[in-house]
C-alpha positions as CSV (number, residue, x, y, z in Angstrom):
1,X,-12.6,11.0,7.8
2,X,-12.1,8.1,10.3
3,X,-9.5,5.7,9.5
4,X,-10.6,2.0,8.1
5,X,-9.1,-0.5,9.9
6,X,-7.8,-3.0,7.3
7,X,-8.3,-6.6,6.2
8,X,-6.5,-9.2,8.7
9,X,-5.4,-10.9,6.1
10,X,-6.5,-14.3,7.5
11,X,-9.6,-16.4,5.8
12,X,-12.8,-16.2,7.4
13,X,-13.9,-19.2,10.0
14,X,-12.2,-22.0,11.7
15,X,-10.8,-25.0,11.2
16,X,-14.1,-26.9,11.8
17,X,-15.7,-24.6,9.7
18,X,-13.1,-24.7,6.7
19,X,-13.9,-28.9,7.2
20,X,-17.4,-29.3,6.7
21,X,-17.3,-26.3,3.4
22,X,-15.1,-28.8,1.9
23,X,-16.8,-32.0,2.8
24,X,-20.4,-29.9,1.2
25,X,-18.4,-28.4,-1.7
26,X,-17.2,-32.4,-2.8
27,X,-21.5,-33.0,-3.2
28,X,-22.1,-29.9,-4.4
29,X,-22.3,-27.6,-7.4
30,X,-20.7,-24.4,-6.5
31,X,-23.0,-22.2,-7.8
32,X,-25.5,-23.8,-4.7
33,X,-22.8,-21.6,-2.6
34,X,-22.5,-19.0,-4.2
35,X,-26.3,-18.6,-4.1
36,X,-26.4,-18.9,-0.5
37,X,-23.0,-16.1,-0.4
38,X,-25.0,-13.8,-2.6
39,X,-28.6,-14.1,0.0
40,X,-27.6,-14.9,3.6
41,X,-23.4,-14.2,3.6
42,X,-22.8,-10.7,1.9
43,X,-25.9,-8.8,3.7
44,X,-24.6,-9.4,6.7
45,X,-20.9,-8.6,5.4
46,X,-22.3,-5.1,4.2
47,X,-23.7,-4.3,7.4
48,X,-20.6,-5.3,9.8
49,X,-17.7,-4.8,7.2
50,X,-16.4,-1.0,7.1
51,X,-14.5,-2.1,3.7
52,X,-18.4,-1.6,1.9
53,X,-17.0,1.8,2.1
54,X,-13.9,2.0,0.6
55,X,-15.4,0.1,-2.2
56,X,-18.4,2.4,-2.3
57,X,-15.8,5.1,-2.9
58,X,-13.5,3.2,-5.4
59,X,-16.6,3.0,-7.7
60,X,-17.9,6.0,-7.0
61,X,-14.6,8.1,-6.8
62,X,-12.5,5.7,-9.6
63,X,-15.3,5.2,-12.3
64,X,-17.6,7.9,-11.4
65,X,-21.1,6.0,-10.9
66,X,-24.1,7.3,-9.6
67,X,-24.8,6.5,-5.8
68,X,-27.4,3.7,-7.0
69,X,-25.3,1.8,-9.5
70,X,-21.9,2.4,-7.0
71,X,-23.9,0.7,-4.2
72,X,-25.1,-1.9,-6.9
73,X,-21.5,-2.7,-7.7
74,X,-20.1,-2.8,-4.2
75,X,-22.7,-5.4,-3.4
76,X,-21.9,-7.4,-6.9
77,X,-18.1,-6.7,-5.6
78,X,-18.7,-8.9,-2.3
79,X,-20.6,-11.0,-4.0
80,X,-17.9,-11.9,-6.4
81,X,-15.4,-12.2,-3.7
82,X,-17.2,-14.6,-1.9
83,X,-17.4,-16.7,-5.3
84,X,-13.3,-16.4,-5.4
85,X,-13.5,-18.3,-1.8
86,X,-15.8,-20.5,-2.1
87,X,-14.1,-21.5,-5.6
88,X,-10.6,-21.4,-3.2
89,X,-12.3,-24.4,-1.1
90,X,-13.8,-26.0,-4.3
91,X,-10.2,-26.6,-5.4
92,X,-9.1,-27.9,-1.7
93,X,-11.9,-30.5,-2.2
94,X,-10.9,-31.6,-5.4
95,X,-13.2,-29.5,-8.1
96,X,-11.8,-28.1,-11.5
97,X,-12.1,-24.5,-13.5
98,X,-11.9,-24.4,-16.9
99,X,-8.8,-21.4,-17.1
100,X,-7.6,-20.2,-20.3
101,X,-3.8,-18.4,-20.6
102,X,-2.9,-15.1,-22.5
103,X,0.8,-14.9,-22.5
104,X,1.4,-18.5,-21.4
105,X,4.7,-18.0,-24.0
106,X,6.2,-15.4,-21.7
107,X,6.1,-18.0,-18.9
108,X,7.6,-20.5,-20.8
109,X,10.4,-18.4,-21.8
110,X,11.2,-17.0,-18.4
111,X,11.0,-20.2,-16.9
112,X,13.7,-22.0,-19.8
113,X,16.2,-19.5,-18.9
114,X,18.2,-21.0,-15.8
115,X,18.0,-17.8,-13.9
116,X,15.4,-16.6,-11.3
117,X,13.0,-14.3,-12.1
118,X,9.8,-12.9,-10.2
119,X,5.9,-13.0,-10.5
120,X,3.8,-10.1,-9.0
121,X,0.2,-10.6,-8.9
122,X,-2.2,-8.1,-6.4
123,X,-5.5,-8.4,-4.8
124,X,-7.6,-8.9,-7.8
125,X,-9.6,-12.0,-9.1
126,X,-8.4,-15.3,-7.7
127,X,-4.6,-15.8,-8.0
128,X,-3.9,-18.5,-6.1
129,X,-5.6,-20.4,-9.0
130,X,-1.8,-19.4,-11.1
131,X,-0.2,-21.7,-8.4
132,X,-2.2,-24.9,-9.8
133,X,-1.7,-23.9,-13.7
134,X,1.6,-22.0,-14.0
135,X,4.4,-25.2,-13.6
136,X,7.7,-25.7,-14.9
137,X,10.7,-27.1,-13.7
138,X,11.4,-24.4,-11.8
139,X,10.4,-24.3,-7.8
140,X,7.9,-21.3,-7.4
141,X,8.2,-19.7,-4.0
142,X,4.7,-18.1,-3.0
143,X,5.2,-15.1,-0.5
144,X,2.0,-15.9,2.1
145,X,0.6,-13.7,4.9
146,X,2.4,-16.0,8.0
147,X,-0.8,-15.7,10.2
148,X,-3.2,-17.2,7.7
149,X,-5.5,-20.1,9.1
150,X,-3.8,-23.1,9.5
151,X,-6.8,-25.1,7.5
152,X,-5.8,-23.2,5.0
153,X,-2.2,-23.3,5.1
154,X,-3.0,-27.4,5.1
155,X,-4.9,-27.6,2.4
156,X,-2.4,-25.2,0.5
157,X,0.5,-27.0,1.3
158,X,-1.3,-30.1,0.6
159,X,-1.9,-29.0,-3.4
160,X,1.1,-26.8,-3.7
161,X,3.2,-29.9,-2.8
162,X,2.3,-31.9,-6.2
163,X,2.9,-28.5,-8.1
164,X,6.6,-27.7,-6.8
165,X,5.6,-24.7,-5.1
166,X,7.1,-23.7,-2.1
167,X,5.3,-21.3,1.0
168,X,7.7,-18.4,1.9
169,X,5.7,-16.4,5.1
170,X,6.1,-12.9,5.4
171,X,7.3,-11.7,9.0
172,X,7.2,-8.8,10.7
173,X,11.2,-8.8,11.0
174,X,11.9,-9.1,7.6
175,X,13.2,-12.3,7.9
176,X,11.4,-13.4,5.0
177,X,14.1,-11.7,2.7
178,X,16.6,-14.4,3.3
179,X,14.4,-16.7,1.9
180,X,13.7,-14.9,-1.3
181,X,17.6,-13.4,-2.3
182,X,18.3,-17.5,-1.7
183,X,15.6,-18.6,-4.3
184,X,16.7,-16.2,-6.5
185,X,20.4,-16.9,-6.4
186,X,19.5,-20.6,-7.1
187,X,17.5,-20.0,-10.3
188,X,14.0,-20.5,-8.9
189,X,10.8,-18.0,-9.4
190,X,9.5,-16.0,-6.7
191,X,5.7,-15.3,-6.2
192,X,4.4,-12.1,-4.1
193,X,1.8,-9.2,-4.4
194,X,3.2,-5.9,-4.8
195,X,-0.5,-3.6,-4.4
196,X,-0.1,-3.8,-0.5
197,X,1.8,-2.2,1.7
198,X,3.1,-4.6,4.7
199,X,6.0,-4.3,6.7
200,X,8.3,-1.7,5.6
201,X,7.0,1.6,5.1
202,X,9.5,2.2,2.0
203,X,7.0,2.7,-0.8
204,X,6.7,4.5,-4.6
205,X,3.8,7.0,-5.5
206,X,2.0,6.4,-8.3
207,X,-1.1,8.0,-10.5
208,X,-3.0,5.0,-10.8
209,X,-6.6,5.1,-11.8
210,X,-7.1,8.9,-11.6
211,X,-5.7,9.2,-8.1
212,X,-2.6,9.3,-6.0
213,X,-1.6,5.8,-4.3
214,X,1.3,4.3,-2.7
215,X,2.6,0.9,-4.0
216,X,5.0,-1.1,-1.8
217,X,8.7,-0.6,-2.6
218,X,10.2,-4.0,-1.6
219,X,8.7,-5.8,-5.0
220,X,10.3,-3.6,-7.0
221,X,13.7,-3.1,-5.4
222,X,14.1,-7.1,-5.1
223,X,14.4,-7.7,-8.3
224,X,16.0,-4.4,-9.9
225,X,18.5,-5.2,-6.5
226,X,19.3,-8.7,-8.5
227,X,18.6,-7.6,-12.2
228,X,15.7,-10.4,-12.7
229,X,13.2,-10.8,-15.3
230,X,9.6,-9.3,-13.8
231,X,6.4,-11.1,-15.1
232,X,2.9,-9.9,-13.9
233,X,0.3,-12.5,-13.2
234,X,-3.4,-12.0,-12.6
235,X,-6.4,-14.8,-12.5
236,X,-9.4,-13.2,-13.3
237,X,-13.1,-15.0,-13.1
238,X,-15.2,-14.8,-16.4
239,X,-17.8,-17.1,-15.5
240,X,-19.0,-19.5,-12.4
241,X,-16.1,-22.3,-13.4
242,X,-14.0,-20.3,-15.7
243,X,-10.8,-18.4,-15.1
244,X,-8.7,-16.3,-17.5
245,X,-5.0,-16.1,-16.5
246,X,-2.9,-13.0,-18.0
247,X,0.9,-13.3,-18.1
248,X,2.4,-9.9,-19.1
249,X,6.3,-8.8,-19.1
250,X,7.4,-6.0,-17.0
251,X,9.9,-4.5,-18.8
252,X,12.4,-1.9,-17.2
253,X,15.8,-0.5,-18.1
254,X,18.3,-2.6,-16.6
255,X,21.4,-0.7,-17.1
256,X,19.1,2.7,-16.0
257,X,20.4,4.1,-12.3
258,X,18.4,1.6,-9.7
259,X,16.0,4.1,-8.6
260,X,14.9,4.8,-12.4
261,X,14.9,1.3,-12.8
262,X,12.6,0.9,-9.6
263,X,10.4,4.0,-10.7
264,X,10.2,2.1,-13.9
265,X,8.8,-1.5,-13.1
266,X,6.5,0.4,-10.8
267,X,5.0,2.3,-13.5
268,X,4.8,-1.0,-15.5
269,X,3.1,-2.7,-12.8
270,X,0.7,-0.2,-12.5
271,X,0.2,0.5,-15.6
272,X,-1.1,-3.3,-16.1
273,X,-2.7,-3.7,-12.9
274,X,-5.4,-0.6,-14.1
275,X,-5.5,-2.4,-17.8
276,X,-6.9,-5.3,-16.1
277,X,-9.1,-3.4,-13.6
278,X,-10.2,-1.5,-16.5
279,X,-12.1,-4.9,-17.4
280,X,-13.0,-6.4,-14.4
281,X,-13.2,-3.5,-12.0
282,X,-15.2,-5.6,-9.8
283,X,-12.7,-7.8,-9.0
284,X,-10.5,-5.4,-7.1
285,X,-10.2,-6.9,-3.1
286,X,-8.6,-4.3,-1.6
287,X,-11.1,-3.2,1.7
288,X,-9.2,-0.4,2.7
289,X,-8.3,3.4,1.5
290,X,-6.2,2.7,-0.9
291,X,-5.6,6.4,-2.2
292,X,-4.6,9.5,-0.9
């Protein structure tokens, strides 16, 4: 089987492009976009994009549909992916989503303690929504992909700046690392995605969703490394301007050996990264094979 070549990581268009989505999306009801994503956009997107594939596969090979309906949900899978970025601009330009929090109490009582702790989220439904609605006191530190657009970037640093939210970019050497041991040590949460591998090859095999995949070590060993508090966060869509944000504790042994302790936050990130899959299995954006 050939090898898909992965998502860039970088939001589609340019600058000028990003400009006039937002100026359109300020007159306009989203759901005129996400008509026009649904006829004109993700056709063409299932035509040129290998990932129609590996989502093909996830539904046929994960939830074991029939060709039709497995083709049928890869197509509603793009479709509600382009909804998450056209809602990404709607925000940019100034629009609200109704979003209703489950757990918002173990927030809260992470974020009164004066010590750090982390937030893992994963390629699923629209987090960057969590940014907007999850604030306290504390100084979040998002971990971004460095080579994003810089429209993007903009119009995130633009928001994020009125929500105490701070961009860390990850980089190839690492570098990155410094940043988030120093917002740890000084109390503050840190943000980043632990469903993707990038960077460092270091990684821990789990059974997640009937099969064999590889989840990124250097999530896990941050914060069993500094003994933090682990929260999972996920923002998933539940109708064209609502949002549903779970908050879930990651519990692990801290006084366990550190590679049980790893081996253990892994399995409880997995474990509620398929509990939300198992009701929106649409919403899973990962365009490449994920496992083995």
């Amino acid at each position: 089987m050939a090898v898909e070549k992965e998502w860039a990581g970088t939001t589609y268009g340019n600058g000028w492009m990003h400009k006039w989505l937002i100026r359109m999306l300020r007159l306009c009801n989203v759901r005129v976009f996400y008509v026009l994503v649904a006829v004109f956009v993700v056709p063409v997107c299932l035509v040129v994009n290998p990932g129609r594939r590996t989502t093909y596969r996830y539904f046929r090979e994960r939830w074991g549909l029939t060709p039709f309906r497995a083709m049928w949900k890869t197509y509603r899978n793009f479709c509600l992916f382009g909804q998450v970025v056209v809602d990404k601009f709607a925000m940019y330009a100034g629009k609200k989503f109704d979003v209703e929090i489950e757990g918002y109490e173990v927030f809260r009582s992470r974020a009164a303690k004066p010590e750090g702790f982390m937030q893992l989220s994963a390629h699923i439904g629209n987090y960057e929504i969590a940014g907007y609605t999850l604030t306290s006191e504390k100084r979040l530190n998002a971990l971004v992909f460095a080579g994003e657009k810089e429209s993007v970037m903009n119009n995130r640093n633009r928001l994020f700046d009125t929500h105490n939210i701070n961009m860390i970019g990850i980089r190839s050497d690492m570098s990155h690392m410094f940043e988030i041991n120093n917002a740890l040590g000084n109390g503050e949460i840190v943000s980043m995605s632990a469903d993707r591998m990038f960077g460092s090859a270091k990684s821990v095999t789990r059974t997640f969703l009937g099969g064999q995949a590889e989840f990124p070590m250097g999530p896990f060993a941050v914060a069993t490394s500094r003994g933090v508090d682990v929260i999972a966060v996920n923002v998933m869509k539940t109708a064209a301007t609502k949002y549903k944000i779970y908050v879930t504790a990651l519990d692990y042994d801290k006084t366990a050996a550190r590679k049980e302790q790893t081996e253990q936050l892994c399995r409880a990130y997995a474990a509620e990264l398929e509990r939300m899959l198992r009701m929106y299995p649409e919403q899973w954006y990962n365009y490449y094979e994920y496992w083995k």
